[in-house]
C-alpha positions in Angstrom: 30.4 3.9 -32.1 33.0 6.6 -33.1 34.6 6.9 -36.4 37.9 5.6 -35.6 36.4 2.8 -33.3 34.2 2.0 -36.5 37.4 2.2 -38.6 39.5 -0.2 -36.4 35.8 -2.8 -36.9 36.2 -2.2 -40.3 40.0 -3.0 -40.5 39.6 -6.3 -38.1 36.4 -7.4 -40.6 38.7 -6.6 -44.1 41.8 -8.5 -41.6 40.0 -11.7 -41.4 38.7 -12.2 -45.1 42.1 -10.8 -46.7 44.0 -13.6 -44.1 42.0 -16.5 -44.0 40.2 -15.8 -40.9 36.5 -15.2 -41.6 34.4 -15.6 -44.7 30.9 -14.1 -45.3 28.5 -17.0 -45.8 27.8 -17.8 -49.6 29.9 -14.6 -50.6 29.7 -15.9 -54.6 26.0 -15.3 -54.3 26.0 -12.0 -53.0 25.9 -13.3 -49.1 23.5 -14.4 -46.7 23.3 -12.1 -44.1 24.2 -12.6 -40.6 26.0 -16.1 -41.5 30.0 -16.8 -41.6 32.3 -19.4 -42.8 35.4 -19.9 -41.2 38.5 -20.4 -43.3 41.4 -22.2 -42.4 43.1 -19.6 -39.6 39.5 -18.8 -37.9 38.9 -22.9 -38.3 42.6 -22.9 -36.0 41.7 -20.3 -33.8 38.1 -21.5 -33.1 39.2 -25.1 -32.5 41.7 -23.5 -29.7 39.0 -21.9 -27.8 36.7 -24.8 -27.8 39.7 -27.1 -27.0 40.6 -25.0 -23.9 37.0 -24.2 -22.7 36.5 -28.1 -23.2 39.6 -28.9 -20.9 38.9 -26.1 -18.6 35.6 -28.1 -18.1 36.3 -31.9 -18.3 40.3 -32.0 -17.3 40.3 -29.6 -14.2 36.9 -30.9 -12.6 36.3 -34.7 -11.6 32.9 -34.3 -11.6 32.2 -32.4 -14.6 31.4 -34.7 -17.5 30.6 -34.2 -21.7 27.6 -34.4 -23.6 26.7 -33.5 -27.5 22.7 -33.6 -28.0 20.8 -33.3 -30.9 19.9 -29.9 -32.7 16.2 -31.4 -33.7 14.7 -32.2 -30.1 10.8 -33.0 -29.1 8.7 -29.6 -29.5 7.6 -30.6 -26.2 10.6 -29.3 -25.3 10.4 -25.6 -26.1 7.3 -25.5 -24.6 8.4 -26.6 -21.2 11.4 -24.4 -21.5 9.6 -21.1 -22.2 11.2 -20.7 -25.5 7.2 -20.8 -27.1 5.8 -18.5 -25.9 8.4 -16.0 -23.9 11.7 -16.6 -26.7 10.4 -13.4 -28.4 12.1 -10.0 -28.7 9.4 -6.6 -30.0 9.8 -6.0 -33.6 8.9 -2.2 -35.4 8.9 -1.3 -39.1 9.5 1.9 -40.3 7.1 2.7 -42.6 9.2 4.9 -44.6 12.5 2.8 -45.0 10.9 -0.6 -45.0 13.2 -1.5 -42.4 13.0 -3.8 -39.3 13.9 -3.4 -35.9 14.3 -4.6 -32.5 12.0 -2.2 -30.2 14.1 -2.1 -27.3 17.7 -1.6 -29.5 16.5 1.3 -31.4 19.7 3.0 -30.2 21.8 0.1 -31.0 20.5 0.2 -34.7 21.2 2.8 -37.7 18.5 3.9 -40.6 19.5 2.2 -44.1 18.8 5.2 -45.5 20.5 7.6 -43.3 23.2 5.7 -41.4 24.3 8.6 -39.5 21.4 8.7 -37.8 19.3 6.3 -35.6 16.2 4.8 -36.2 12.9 7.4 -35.1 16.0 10.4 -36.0 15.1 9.9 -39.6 11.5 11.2 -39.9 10.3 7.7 -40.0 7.3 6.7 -38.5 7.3 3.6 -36.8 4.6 0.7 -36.9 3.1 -0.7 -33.3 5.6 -2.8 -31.8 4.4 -6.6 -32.1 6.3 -9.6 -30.2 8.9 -12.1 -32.7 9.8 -15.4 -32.0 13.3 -16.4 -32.9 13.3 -19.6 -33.1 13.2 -21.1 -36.4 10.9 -23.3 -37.6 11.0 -26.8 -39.7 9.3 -30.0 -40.5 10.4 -33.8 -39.5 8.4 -36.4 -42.0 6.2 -36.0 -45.1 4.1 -33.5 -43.6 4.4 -30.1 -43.7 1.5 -29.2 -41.0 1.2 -28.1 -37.6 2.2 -32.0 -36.2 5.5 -32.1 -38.0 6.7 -28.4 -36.6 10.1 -28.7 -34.7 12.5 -26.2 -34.2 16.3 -25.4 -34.6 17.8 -25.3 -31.0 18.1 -21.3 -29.7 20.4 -22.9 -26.9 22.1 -26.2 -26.0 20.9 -26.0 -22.4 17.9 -27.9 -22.7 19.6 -30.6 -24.3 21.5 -31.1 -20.9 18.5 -31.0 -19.2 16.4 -33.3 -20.7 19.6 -35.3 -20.2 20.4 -35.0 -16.9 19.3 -38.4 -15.2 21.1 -40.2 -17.9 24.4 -38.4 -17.5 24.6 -38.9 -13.6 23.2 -42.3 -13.9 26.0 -44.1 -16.6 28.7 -42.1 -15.0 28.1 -42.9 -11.8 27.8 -38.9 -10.3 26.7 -37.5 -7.1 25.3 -34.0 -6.4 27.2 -31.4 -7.1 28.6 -31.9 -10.6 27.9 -30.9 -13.8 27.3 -31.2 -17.4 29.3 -29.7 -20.6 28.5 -29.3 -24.1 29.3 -27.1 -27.4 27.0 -27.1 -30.0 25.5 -25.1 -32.9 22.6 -23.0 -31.7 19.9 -21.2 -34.1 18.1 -17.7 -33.3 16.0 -15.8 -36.3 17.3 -12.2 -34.6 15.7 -9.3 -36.0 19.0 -7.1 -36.0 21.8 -9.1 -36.3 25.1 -7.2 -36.5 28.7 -6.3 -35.8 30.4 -9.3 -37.5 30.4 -12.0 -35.2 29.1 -10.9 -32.9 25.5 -11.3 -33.4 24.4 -14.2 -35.9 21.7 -16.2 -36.8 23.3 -19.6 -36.4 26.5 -19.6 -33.7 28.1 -21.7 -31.5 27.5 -22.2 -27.1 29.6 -23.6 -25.0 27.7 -24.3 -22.0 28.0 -25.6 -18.8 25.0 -26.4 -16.5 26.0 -27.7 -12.7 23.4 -29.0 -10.5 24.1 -28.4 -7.2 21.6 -29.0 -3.5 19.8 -26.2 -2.9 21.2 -24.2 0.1 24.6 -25.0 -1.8 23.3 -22.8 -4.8 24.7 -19.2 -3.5 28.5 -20.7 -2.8 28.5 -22.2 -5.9 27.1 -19.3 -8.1 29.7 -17.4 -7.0 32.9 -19.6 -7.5 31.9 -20.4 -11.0 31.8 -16.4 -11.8 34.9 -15.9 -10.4 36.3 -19.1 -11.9 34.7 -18.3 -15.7 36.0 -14.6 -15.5 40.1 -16.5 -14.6 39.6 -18.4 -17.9 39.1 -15.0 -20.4 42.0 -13.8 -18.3 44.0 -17.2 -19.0 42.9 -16.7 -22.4 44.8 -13.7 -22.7 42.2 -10.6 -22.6 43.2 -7.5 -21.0 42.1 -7.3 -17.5 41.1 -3.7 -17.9 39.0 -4.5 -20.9 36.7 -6.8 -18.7 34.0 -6.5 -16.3 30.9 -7.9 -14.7 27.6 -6.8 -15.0 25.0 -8.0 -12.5 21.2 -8.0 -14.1 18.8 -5.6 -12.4 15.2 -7.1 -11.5 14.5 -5.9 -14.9 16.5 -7.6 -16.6 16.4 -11.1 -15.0 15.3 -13.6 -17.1 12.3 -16.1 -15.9 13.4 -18.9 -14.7 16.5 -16.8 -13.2 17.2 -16.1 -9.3 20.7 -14.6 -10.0 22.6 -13.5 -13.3 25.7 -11.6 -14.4 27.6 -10.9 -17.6 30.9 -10.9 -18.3 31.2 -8.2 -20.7 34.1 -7.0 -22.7 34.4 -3.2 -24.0 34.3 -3.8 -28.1 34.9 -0.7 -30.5 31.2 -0.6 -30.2 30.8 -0.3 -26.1 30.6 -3.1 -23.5 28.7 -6.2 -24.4 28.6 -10.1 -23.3 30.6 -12.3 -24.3 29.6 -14.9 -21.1 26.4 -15.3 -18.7 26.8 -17.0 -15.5 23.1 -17.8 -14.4 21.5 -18.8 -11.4 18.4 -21.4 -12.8 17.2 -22.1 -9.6 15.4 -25.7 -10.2 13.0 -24.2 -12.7 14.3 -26.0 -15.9 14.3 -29.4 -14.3 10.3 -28.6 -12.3 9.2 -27.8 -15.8 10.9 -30.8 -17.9 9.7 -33.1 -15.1 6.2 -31.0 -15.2 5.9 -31.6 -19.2 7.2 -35.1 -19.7 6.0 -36.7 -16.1 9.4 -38.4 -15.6 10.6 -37.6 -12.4 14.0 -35.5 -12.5 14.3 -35.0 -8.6 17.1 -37.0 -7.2 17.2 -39.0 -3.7 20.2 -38.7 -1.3 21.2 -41.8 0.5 23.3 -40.3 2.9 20.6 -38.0 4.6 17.6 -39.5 2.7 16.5 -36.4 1.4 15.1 -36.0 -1.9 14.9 -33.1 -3.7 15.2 -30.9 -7.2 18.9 -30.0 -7.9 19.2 -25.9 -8.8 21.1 -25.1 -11.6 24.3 -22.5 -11.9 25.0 -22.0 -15.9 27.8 -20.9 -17.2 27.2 -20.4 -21.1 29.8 -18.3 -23.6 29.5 -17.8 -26.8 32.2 -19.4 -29.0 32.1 -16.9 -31.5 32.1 -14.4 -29.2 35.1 -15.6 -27.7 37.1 -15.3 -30.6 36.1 -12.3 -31.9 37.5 -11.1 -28.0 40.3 -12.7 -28.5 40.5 -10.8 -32.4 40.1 -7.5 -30.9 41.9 -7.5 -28.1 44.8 -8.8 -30.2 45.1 -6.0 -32.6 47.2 -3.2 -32.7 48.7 -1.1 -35.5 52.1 1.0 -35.0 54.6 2.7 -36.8 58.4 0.5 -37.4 61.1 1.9 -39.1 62.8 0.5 -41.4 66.0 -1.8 -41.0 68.1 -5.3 -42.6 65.2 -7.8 -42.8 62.3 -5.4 -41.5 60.2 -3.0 -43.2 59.2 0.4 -42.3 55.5 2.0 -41.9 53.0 0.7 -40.4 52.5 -2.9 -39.0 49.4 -4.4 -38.2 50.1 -7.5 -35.7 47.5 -9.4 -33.8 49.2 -10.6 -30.4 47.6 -13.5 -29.3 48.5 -15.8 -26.3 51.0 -18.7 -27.3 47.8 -20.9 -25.9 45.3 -19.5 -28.7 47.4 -18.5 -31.3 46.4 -20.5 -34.7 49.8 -20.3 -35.9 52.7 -20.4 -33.1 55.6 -20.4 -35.4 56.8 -19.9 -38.8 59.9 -21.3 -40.6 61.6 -19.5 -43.5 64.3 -20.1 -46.0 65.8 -16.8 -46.6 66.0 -17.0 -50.2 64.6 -19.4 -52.8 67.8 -21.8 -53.4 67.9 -25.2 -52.8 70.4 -25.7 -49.7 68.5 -23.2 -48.0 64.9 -25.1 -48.8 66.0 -28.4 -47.3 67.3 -27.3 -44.3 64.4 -25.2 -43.7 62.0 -28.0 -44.4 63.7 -30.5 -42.5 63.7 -27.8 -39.2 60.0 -27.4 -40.2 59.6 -31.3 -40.4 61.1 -31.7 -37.0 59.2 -29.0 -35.0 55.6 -29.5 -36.4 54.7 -32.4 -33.9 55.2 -29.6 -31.4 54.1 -26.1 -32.5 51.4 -25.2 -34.9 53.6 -24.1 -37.8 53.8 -22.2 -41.4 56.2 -22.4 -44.2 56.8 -19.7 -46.4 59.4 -19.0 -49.2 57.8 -16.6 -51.4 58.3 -12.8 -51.5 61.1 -10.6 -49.3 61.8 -11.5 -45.6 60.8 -8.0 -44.6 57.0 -8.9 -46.6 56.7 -12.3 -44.6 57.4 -11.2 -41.4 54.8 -8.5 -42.1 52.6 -12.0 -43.2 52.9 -13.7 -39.8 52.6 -10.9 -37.7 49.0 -10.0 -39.0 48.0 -13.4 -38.2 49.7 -13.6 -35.0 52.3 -15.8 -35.4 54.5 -15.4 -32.1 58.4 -16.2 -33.8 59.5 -16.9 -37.0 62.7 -18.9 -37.7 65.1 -17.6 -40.5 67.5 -20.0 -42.4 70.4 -18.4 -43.7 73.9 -19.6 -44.9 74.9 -20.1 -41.4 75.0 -23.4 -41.7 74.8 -24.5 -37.8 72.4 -21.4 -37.0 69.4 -20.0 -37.5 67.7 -16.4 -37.2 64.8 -16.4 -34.2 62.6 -13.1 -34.8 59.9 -12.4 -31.8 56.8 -10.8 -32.9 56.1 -8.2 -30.3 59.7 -7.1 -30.0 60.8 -7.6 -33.3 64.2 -8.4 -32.3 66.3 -10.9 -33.9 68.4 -13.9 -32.2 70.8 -16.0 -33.1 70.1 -19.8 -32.4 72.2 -22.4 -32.7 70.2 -25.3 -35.0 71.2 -27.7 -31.8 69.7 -25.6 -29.6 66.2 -24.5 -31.1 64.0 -26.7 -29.6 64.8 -25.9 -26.2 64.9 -22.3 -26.5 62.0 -22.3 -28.2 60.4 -24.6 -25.4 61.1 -21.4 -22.7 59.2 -18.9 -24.9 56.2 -20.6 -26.6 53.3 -22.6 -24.4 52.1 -25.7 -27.4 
């Protein structure tokens, strides 16, 4: 990562504390690395993206339905899934720092001691790689032995499996159709990092459809091209997103066909969604493991058979820090009535994620003013996600909402039957009648 690539990280991260955006975990104790709180804004913005991947899901598919499992599941469960004894990434200590890292992301990774230089660059000498699982590990009950072990979820997924012949059964669904949950996920990574981006507890939203095999191919390839829409929908900039197909290599073990969606961050292209082909492996083993039969029986052509799987599965904090950095940009203004010169930071986010969509200001702090711009602010809140501020210059709170993306602010002068409507990418200023807001607000911001 360059300099000034690093820098605009650096200025997003200091953004989102100094804003309301993004705490780090337990900050009065010094932190716990790798683990974020988000304050009210992020809260907003995280609740938008899980609202619209929800009703992406649920609202435009018939025959897609919702499910929340538990985060403590069977530890028979891992063990079908793989997670045992294949969830494990190759760990190497430097024997002169102290430090950990992940084998295979040595050039992802910098030396504490010399961050200018990558790990093995430093003179360190490196231990023999030795495999880490990343799941973490607790105890249900009184015990705390081998028989009380469970685990912390690493994925939702096989909370939908095990769930599968209960979903289709109480709602009634036919092959093809699918299943889709968000939920807190938990993965002990050796080299967590760049913000968000990377943590030790997250959030998935995941989608797993079970299709007929033979049907697998068609579908695999209408829910990438379906999934890539929704980033775009979301607002990202097409030229700042790709797909990346995994090489034999990099195919995961129960996978016949994957891709990425991957998004160029300051730090070079990464995922932000897979869209996997399971085949019926998750289902053969859970059925395998538990001896309840998971196949299902057509009545139609009397065939019976395992459904495969296509998965869709983003990462919701992902999401929003793609959303974040693709929103920011930083210019020079100059200075004119009710605007301040230098430079502006403004995130432009898409009326449909933005956390705030409008903000309502009296011009000055005297009463006649106040009231009028509360009682606008009262009447448009049902509608819009809104802000009021009175304190400080006009020039200083427009400044305000445009770092946190708010997409028009309304001014109340002593125009007593209109209002001043400033737009945040332009900057220019409208005159409104007070009659007349709503609708022409309507035409310009998406609730």
């Amino acid at each position: 990562m360059s300099g000034s690539q690093a820098d605009k990280m650096a200025k997003i991260v200091s953004l989102c504390k100094r804003r309301g955006f993004i705490f780090q975990s337990s900050e009065i104790y010094g932190g716990l690395n790798s683990c974020y709180d988000y304050g009210p804004l992020g809260a907003e913005l995280k609740s938008r993206v899980k609202s619209l991947w929800m009703d992406s899901m649920l609202r435009e598919h018939e025959n897609i339905k919702a499910l929340d499992s538990s985060i403590l599941m069977h530890p028979k469960i891992w063990e079908a899934s793989g997670h045992v004894s294949n969830f494990t990434d190759p760990l190497v200590d430097c024997r002169t720092c102290k430090a950990r890292f992940r084998a295979d992301q040595l050039d992802l990774s910098s030396c504490p001691k010399k961050p200018s230089k990558k790990p093995g660059e430093c003179e360190g000498e490196f231990t023999e790689a030795r495999q880490f699982n990343l799941m973490f590990r607790t105890f249900m009950g009184p015990l705390q032995d081998e028989s009380a072990v469970v685990f912390l979820r690493p994925e939702t997924a096989q909370g939908i499996y095990v769930n599968f012949l209960n979903v289709m059964t109480s709602s009634r669904q036919k092959i093809p159709f699918g299943i889709a949950q968000i939920g807190k996920a938990f993965r002990n990574e050796i080299t967590p990092g760049n913000f968000i981006f990377r943590m030790r507890e997250f959030e998935q939203m995941e989608m797993q459809y079970f299709v007929k095999p033979g049907e697998d191919m068609a579908s695999f390839e209408e829910w990438k091209e379906k999934r890539m829409q929704w980033h775009l929908a979301m607002g990202i900039r097409k030229e700042k997103l790709r797909f990346h197909e995994h090489g034999p290599k990099e195919l995961a073990h129960y996978a016949k066909a994957a891709f990425d969606i991957q998004y160029e961050f300051p730090f070079g292209w990464q995922e932000i969604e897979g869209i996997h082909h399971r085949s019926d492996f998750d289902l053969k083993q859970h059925e395998k493991f538990s001896g309840k039969r998971l196949s299902v029986h057509d009545v139609d052509t009397k065939e019976s058979y395992t459904p495969f799987v296509v998965e869709t599965s983003v990462g919701c904090d992902r999401a929003l820090l793609t959303l974040m950095v693709d929103a920011y940009g930083e210019e020079q203004v100059e200075a004119k009535e009710g605007e301040e010169g230098g430079q502006r930071v403004v995130l432009r986010f898409s009326p449909r994620v933005a956390p705030v969509q409008l903000a309502v200001f009296p011009l000055l702090k005297k009463p006649e003013l106040q009231e009028r711009a509360r009682k606008i602010h009262q009447d448009l809140k049902k509608t819009y996600r809104l802000e009021f501020d009175e304190s400080g210059s006009i020039g200083k709170r427009y400044r305000r909402v445009d770092e946190i993306g708010v997409l028009s602010a309304v001014t109340v002068d002593f125009e007593t039957d209109s209002v001043t409507v400033r737009d945040r990418d332009s900057m220019k200023q409208e005159r409104v009648g007070v009659e007349q807001l709503p609708a022409y607000l309507a035409e310009r911001l998406i609730t």
